[in-house]
PLY file of the C-alpha trace (Angstrom):
ply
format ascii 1.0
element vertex 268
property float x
property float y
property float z
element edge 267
property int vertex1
property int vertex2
end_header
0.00 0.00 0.00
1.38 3.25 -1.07
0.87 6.46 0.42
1.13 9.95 -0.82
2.90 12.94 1.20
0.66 15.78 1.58
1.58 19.09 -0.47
3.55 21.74 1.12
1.90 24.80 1.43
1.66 27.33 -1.13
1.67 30.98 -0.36
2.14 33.76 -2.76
3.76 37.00 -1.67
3.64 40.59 -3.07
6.12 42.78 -2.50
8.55 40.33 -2.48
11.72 41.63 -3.67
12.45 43.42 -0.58
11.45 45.03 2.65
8.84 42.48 4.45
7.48 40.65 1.33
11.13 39.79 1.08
11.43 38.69 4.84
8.49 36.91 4.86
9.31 34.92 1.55
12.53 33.95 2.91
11.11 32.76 6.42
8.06 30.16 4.53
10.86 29.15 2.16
12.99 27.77 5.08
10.19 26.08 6.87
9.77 24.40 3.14
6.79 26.00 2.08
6.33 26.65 -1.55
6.50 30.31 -1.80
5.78 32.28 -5.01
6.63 35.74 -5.68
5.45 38.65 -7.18
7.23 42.62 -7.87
7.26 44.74 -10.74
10.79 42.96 -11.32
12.98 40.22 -10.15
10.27 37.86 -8.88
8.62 34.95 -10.12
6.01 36.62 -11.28
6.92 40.31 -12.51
3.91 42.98 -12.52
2.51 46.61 -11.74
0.30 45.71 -9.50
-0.26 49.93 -9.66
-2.30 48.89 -13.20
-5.51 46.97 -13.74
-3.30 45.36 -16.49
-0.64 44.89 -14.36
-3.05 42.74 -11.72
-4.73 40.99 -14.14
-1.58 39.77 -15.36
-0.18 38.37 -11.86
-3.56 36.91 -11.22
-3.23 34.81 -14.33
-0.07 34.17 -13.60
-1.22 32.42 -10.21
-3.72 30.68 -11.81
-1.18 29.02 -14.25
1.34 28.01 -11.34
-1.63 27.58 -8.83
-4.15 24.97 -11.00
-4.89 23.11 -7.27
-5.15 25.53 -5.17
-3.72 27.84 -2.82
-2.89 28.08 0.76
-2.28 31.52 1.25
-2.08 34.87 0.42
0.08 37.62 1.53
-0.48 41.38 0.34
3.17 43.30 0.88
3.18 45.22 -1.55
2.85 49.01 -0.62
4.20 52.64 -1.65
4.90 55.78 0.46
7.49 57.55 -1.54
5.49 58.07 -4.32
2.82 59.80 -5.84
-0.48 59.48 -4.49
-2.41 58.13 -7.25
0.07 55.37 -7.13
0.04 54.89 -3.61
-3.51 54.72 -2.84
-3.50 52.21 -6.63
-0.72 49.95 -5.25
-1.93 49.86 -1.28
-5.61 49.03 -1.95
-6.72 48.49 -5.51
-3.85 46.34 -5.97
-3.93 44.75 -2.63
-7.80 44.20 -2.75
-7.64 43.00 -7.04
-5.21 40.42 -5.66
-7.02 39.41 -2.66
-10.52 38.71 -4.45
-9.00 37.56 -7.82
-7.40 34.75 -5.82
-10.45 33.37 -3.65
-11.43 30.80 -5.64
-7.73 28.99 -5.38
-7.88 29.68 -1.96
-11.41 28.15 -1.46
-9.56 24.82 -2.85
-6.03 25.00 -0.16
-6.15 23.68 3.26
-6.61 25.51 5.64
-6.91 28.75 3.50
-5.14 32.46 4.98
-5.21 35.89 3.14
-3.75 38.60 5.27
-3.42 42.36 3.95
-0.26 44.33 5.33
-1.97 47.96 6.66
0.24 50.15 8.63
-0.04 52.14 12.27
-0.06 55.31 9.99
-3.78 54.24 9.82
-4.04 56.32 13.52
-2.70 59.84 12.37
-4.53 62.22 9.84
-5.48 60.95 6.29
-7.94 62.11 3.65
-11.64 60.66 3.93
-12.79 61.77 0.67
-10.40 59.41 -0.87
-10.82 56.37 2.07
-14.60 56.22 1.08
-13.46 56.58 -2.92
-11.58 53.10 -2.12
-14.43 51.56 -0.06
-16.63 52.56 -2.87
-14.03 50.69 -5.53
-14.07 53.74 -7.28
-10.47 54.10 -8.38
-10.47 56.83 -10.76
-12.45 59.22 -8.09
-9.62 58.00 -5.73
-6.50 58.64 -8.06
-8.06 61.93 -8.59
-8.81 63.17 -4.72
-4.85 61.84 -4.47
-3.41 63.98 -7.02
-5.68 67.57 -6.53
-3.56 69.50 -5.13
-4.36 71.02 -1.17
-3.00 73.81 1.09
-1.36 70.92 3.43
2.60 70.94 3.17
3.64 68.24 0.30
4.70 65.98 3.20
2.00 66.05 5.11
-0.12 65.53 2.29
1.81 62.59 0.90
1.17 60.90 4.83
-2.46 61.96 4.37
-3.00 59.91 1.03
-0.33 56.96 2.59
-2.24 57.12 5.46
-6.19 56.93 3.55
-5.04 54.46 1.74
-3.68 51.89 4.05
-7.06 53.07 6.66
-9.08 52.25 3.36
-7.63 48.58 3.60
-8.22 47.86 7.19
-11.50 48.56 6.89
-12.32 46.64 3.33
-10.75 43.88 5.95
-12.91 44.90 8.64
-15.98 44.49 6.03
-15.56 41.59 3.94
-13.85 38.92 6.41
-16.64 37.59 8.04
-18.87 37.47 4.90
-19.27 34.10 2.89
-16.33 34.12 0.13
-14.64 34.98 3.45
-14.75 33.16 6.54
-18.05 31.63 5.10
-15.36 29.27 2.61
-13.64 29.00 5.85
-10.61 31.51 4.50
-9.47 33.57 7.65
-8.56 36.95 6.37
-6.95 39.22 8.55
-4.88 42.17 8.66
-1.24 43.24 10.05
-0.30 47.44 10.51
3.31 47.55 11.28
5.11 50.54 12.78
8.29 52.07 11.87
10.16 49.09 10.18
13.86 49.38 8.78
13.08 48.80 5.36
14.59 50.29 2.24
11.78 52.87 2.06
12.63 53.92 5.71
16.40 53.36 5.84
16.96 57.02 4.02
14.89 58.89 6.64
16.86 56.43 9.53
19.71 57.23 8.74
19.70 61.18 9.54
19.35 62.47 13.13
16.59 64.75 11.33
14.96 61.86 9.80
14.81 60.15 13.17
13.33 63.32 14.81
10.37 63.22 12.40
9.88 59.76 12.75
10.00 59.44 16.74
7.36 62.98 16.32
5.15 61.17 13.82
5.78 57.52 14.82
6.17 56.97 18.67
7.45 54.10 19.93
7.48 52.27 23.34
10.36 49.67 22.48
14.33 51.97 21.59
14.35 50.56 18.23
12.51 50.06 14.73
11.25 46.78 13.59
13.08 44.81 11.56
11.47 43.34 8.70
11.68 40.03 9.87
9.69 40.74 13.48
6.45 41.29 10.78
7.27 38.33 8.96
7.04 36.16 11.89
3.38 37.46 12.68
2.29 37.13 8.75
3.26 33.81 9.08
1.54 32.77 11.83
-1.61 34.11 10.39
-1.20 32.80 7.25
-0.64 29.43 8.57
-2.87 26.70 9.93
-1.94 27.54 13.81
-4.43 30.69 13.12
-7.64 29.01 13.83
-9.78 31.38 14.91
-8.59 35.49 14.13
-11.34 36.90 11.35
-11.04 39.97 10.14
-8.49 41.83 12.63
-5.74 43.87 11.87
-3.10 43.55 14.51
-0.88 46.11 15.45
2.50 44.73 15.67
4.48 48.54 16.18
6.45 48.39 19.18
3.85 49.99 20.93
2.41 53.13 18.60
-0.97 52.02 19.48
-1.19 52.32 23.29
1.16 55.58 23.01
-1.67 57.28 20.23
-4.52 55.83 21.53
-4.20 55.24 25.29
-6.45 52.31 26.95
-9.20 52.59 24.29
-10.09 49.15 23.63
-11.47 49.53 20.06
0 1
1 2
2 3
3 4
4 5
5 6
6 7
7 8
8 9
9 10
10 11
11 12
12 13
13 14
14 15
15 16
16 17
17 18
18 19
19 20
20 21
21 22
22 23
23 24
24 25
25 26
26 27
27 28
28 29
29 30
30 31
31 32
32 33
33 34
34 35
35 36
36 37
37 38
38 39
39 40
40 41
41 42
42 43
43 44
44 45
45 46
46 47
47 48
48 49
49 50
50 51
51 52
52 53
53 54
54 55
55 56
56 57
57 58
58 59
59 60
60 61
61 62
62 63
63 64
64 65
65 66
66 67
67 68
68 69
69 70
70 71
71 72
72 73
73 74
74 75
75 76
76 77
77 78
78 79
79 80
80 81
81 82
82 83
83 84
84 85
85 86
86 87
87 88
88 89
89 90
90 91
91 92
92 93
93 94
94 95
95 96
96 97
97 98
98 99
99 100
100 101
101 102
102 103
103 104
104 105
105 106
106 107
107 108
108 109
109 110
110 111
111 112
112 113
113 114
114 115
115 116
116 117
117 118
118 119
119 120
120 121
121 122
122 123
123 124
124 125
125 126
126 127
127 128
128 129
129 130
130 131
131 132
132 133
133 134
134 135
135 136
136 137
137 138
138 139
139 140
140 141
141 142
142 143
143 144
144 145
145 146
146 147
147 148
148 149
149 150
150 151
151 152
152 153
153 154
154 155
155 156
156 157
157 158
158 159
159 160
160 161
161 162
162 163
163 164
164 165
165 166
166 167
167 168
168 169
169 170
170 171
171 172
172 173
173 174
174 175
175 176
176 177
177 178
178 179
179 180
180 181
181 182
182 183
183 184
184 185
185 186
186 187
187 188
188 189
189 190
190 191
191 192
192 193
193 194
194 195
195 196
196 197
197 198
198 199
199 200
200 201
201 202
202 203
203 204
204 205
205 206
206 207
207 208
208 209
209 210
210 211
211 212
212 213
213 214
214 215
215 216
216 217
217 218
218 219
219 220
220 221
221 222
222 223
223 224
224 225
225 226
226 227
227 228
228 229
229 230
230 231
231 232
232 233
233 234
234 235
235 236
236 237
237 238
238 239
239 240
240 241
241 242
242 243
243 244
244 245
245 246
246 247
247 248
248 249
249 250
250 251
251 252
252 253
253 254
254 255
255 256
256 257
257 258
258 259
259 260
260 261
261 262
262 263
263 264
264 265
265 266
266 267
């Protein structure tokens, strides 16, 4: 009598090239996961996820290398130095094109995870208009709000937009989790908002005593030091793994404290 191993899991990552996507590839490749990739370059699967073509492509792309399923789904991919039509393009409509054009593998894995990577910028100022443009799925309204021009500084404007556009996600989390395609396929989807993380996006703002000024101001911290990518990793892949039996639709705040410092002893 022969007997067949089961599969190792299969968990595709954007944003894998670097910064957590990167971290958290590396980490489900050495517990001998199968892990696929996807960045506009250097990945497995190479696309602008900023582009309805651009998703449509990776999602295909999935479906090729994917034909029995999926396990899991991580969403890493994210932009803050950029322009805000692309950021609020990459951090939600990409995020949430991914997410729903890869259901139905994950409604055939075991044990099926999505989680969507937010960010604690989702507690300081952002733009409504353009958070309820992205709840609406109305992505040209939202690239528009991001690019008209205000009388906020350009920085603070640029966290504004960073900032809708990751709140936009937690709450499209918040929404659809507990729904049938959701939870009701028994596919836990959750959410993770890191803090300040030493990534390459942050590294040129960490490494000047002005640059960590403004981010100990914007970004306050109860532990001395930044993340490293690899302390988010851990957390994605716990909830993207069968040990998460139970989390639906959270995001968890794993920021070294930001939270409690913002928001004091309010519970929710």
């Amino acid at each position: 009598m022969s007997s067949t191993a089961p599969r190792p899991r299969t968990t595709v990552i954007t944003g894998a090239r670097s910064g957590i996507g990167q971290a958290t590839h590396t980490l489900l490749g050495s517990r001998g996961e199968r892990v696929i990739g996807i960045d506009i370059r250097d990945s497995t699967i190479e696309a602008d996820l900023s582009t309805a073509e651009g998703r449509a492509t990776a999602i295909g792309a999935v479906h090729r290398h994917c034909k029995d399923g999926l396990e899991a789904f991580i969403a890493c991919a994210g932009v803050s130095a950029s322009d805000g039509p692309t950021m609020v393009s990459v951090n939600f409509f990409g995020a949430v094109a991914l997410a729903t054009g890869l259901r139905d593998l994950l409604a055939l894995g075991n044990a099926p995870r999505c989680v969507m990577v937010s960010s604690s910028a989702t507690l300081l100022p952002s733009d409504p208009a353009i958070v309820a443009a992205c709840l609406e799925d109305d992505e040209s309204r939202a690239r528009s709000l991001a690019a008209t021009q205000t009388t906020a500084e350009p920085a603070r404007r640029q966290g504004e937009i960073y900032a809708a556009s990751k709140l936009a996600l937690s709450r499209w989390v918040r929404r659809q989790a507990a729904r049938s395609p959701w939870a009701g396929d028994g596919i836990l989807l959750n959410g993770v908002a890191p803090g300040l993380v030493r990534t390459p996006m942050t590294q040129p703002l960490l490494a000047t005593e002005d640059g960590r000024k403004m981010l100990a101001a914007a970004v306050p911290r109860a532990l001395e030091n930044p993340a490293e990518a690899a302390d988010i990793a851990l957390l994605l892949a716990f909830l993207a793994s069968p040990d998460n039996r139970y989390l639906v639709g959270q995001t968890l705040f794993c920021d070294g404290g930001t939270n409690v410092l913002i928001r004091g002893d309010a519970a929710v």
